[in-house]
C-alpha positions in Angstrom: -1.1 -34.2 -3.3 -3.6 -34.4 -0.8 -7.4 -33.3 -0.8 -9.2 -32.1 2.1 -12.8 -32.2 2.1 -14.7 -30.5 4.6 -18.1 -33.2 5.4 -19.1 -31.5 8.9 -19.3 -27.4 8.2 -22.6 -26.2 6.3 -21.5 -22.5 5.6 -20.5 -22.8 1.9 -16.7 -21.2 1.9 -17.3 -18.1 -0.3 -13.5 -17.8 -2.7 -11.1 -15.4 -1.6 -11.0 -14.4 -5.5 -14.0 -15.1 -7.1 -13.7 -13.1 -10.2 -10.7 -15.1 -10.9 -11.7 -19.0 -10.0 -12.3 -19.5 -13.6 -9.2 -17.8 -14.9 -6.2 -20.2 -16.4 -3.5 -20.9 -14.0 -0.6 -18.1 -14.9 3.2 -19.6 -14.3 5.7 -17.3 -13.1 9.2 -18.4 -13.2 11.4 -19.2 -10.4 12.2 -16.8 -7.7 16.2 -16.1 -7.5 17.6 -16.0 -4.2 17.9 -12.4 -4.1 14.1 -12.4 -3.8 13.9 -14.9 -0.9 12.9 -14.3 2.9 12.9 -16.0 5.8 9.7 -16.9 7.6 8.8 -14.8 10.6 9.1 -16.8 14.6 10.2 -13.9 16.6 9.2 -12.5 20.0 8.7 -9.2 18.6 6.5 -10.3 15.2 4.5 -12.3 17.9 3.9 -9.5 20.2 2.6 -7.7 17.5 0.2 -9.9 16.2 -1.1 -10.4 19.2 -1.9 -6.4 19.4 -3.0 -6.9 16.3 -5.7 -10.0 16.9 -7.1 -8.1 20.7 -8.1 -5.1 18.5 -9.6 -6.7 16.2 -7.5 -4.9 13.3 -6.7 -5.9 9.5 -3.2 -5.2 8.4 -2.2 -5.0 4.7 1.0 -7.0 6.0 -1.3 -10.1 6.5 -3.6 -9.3 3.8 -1.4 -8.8 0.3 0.8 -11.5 1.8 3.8 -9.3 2.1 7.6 -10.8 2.2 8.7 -8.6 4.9 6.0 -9.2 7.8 8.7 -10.6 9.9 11.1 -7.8 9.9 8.2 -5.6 10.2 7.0 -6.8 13.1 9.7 -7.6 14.9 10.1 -4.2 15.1 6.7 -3.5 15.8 5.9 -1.7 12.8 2.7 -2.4 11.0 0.5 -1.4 8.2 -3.5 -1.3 9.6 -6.0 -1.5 6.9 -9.5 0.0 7.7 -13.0 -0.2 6.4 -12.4 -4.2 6.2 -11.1 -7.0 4.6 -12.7 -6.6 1.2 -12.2 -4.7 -2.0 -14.5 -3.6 -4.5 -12.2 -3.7 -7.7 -10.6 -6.4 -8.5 -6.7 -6.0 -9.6 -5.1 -8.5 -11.1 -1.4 -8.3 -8.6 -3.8 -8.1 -5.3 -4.2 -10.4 -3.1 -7.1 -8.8 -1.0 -10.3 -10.5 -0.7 -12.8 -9.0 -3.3 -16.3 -8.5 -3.4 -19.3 -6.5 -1.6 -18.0 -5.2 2.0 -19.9 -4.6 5.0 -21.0 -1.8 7.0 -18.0 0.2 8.4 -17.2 -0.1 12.0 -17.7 3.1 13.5 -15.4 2.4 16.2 -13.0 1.3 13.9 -10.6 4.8 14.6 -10.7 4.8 17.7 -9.2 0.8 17.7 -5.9 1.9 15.3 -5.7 4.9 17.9 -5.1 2.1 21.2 -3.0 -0.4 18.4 -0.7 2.7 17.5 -0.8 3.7 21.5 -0.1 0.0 22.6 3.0 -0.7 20.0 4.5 2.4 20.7 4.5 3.6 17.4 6.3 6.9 16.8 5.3 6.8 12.3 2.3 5.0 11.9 0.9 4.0 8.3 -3.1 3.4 7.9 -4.4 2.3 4.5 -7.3 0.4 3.2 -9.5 -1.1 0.6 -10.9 0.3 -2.2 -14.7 1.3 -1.0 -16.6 2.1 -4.6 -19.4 1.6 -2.7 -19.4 4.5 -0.3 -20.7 7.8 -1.3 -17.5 9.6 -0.2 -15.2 6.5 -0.8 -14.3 6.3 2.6 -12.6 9.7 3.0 -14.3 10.3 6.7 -14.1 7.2 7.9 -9.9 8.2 7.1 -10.4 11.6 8.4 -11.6 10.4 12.0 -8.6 7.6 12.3 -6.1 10.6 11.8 -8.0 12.4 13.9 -8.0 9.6 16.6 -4.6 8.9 16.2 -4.0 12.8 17.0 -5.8 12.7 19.9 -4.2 9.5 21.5 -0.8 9.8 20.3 -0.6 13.3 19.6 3.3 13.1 18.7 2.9 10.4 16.5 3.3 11.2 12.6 0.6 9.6 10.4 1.0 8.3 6.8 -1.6 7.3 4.7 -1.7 4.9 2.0 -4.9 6.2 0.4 -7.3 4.5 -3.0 -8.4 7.3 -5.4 -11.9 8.5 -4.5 -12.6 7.5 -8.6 -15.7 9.8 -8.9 -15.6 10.9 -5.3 -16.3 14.6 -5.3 -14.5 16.6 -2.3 -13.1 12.9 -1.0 -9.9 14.0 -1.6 -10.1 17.5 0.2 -11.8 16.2 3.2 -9.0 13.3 3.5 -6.4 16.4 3.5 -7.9 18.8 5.5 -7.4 16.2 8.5 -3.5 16.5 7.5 -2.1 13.4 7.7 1.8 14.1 7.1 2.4 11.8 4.6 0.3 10.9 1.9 0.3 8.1 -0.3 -1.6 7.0 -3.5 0.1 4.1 -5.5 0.0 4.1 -9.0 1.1 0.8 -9.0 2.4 0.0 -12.5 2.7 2.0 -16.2 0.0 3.4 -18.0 0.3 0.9 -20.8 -0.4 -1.8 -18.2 -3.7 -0.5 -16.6 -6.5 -2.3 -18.6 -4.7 -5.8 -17.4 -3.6 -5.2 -14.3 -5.3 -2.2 -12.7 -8.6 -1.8 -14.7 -10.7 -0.1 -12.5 -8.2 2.7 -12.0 -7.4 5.8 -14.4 -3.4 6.4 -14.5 -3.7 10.5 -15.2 -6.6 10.6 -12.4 -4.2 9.2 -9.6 -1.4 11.7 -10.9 -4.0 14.5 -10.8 -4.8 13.1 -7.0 -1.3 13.6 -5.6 -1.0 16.9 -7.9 -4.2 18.3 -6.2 -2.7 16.8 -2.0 0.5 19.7 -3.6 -2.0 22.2 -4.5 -4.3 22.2 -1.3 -1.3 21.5 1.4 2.1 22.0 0.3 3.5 21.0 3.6 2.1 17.4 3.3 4.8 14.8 2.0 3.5 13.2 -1.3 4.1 9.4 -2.0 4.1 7.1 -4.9 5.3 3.5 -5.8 5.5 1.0 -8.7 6.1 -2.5 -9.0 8.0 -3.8 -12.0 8.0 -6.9 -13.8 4.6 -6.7 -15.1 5.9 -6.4 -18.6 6.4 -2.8 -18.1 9.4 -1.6 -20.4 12.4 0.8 -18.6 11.5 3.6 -20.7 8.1 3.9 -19.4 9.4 3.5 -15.8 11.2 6.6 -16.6 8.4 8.6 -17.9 6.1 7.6 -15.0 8.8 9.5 -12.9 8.3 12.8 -14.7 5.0 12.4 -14.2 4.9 12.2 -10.9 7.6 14.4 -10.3 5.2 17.1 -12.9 2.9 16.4 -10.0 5.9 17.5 -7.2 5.9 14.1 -5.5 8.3 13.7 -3.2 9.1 10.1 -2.4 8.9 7.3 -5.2 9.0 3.1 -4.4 9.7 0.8 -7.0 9.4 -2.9 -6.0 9.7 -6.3 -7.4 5.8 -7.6 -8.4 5.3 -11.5 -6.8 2.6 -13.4 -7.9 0.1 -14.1 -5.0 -1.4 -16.9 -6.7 -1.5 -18.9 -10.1 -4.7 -17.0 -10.7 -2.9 -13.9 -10.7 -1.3 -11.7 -13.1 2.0 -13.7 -13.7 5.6 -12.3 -13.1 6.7 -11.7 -16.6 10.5 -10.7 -15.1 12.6 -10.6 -12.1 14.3 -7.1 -12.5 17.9 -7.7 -11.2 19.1 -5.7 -8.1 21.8 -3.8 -10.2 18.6 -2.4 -12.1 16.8 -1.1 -9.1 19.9 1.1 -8.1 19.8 2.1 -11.7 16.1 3.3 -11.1 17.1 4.4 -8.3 20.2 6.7 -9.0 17.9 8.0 -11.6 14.8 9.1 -9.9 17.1 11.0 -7.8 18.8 13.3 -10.5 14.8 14.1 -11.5 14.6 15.5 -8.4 12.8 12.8 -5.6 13.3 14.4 -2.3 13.4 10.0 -1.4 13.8 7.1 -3.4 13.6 3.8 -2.6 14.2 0.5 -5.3 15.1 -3.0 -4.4 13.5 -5.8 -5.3 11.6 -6.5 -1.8 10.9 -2.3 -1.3 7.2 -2.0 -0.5 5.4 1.1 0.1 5.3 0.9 3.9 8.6 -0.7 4.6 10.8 1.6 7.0 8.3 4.1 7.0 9.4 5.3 10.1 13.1 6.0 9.4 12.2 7.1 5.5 10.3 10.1 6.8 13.0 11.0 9.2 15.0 11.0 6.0 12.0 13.3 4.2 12.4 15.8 7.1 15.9 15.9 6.4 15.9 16.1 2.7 13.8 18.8 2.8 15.3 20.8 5.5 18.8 20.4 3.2 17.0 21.8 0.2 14.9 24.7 2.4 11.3 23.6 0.9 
């Protein structure tokens, strides 16, 4: 092993994760093969980074250190992430920066707008970080990059990948009244797991939020996704799809949790891919207008050609 240490720079580097520096190292076991990826070195992931960098944008790709950045961008698909680089919760599978952002950048919008213009993009997916420090959450600041987006690519179909406006009053409607066409709020494991690994979320307030998208716009798509191997058990996989499917959500991900770093929540199992199709077949017969499980699925992965299949599916059922 080698140490660097850094004798010529006086800026004091600030952790990535500094509410976990002091935490004991977790050890996950080894990944199986059907887990691994290749790393990305194609023109087309190289292009887009490059669009990425000359506007100045975040991406979630970059940011939670996803495994399929390469075949993302190759394509030149990509998941922007607005209102910064830094969260204020503090969830123990993230690997976004946490702590106190800055100010938002009110040209921010109008920078995703040229991105999604320059790549071509005919689906585009915008998320971001949780803002607990904004009075509103950060719901305008969404409602102006749809709104961009409109105006510069106006046949361009906009998902959003929202947090959930905890204590937020009106957030929710003012995010929705910009009508993205899909919209997105993770719930990210089971309830029983929320005090360890998403503690500054409430599990029946996110399935309220996607109940309420329903009740205010039923034409909007509704999105959800879980990862699993948090310790979660199958039954409870199971009953968080009734739940959401109480709340008429129409497309559910389930993906395979990997551990960021030692100071993250560890993987407690690899679920097999045999028991993703399981899930899968399953959430289908509850009624899912989409599902998608496999162990690399992540909620912006084919975005593009999953909401051509939403169209589809719900032209075939006449919603």
């Amino acid at each position: 092993m080698v140490t660097i240490v850094d004798t010529i720079s006086t800026t004091q580097l600030r952790p990535r994760h500094p509410e976990k520096v002091n935490r004991p190292d977790a050890v996950s076991p080894p990944k199986p093969d059907w887990i691994r990826v290749r790393a990305p070195n194609t023109r087309g992931y190289a292009d887009t980074r490059r669009i990425v960098k000359e506007n100045g944008l975040v991406t979630v790709c970059e940011e939670a250190g996803c495994p399929n950045i390469g075949e993302c961008w190759d394509k030149k698909h990509a998941t922007f992430m607005i209102m910064g680089d830094t969260c204020t919760r503090a969830c123990a599978f993230c690997n976004v920066k946490t702590g106190m952002p800055g100010a938002l950048e009110a040209s921010e919008p109008e920078y995703v707008a040229e991105a999604t213009a320059k790549l071509g993009l005919s689906h585009v997916v915008v998320t971001s970080v949780d803002r607990d420090d904004l009075a509103d959450g950060g719901a305008e600041h969404f409602a102006e990059t749809i709104r961009a987006i409109r105006a510069r690519c106006p046949t361009t179909t906009i998902e959003i990948l929202t947090p959930d406006f905890l204590r937020k009053d009106g957030a929710l409607e003012r995010v929705v009244a910009a009508k993205p066409d899909v919209f997105n709020h993770n719930l990210e494991t089971v309830p029983s797991r929320y005090l360890t690994v998403r503690p500054g979320a409430r599990y029946f307030h996110s399935i309220r939020l996607l109940q309420r998208v329903k009740e205010i716009d039923p034409t909007i798509f509704t999105k959800s996704g879980i990862m699993v191997g948090l310790g979660e058990e199958r039954h409870e996989v199971l009953q968080v799809m009734d739940d959401l499917r109480s709340a008429e959500v129409d497309f559910l991900t389930i993906g395979q949790y990997l551990q960021p770093t030692r100071k993250h929540h560890a993987v407690m199992r690899y679920v097999t891919p045999d028991e993703f199709a399981g899930y899968e077949r399953v959430a289908y017969t509850k009624g899912f207008l989409m599902v998608s499980a496999s162990p690399l699925t992540r909620s912006s992965h084919h975005a593009g050609e999953d909401f051509a299949k939403l169209q589809a599916a719900r032209t075939a059922r006449g919603r």
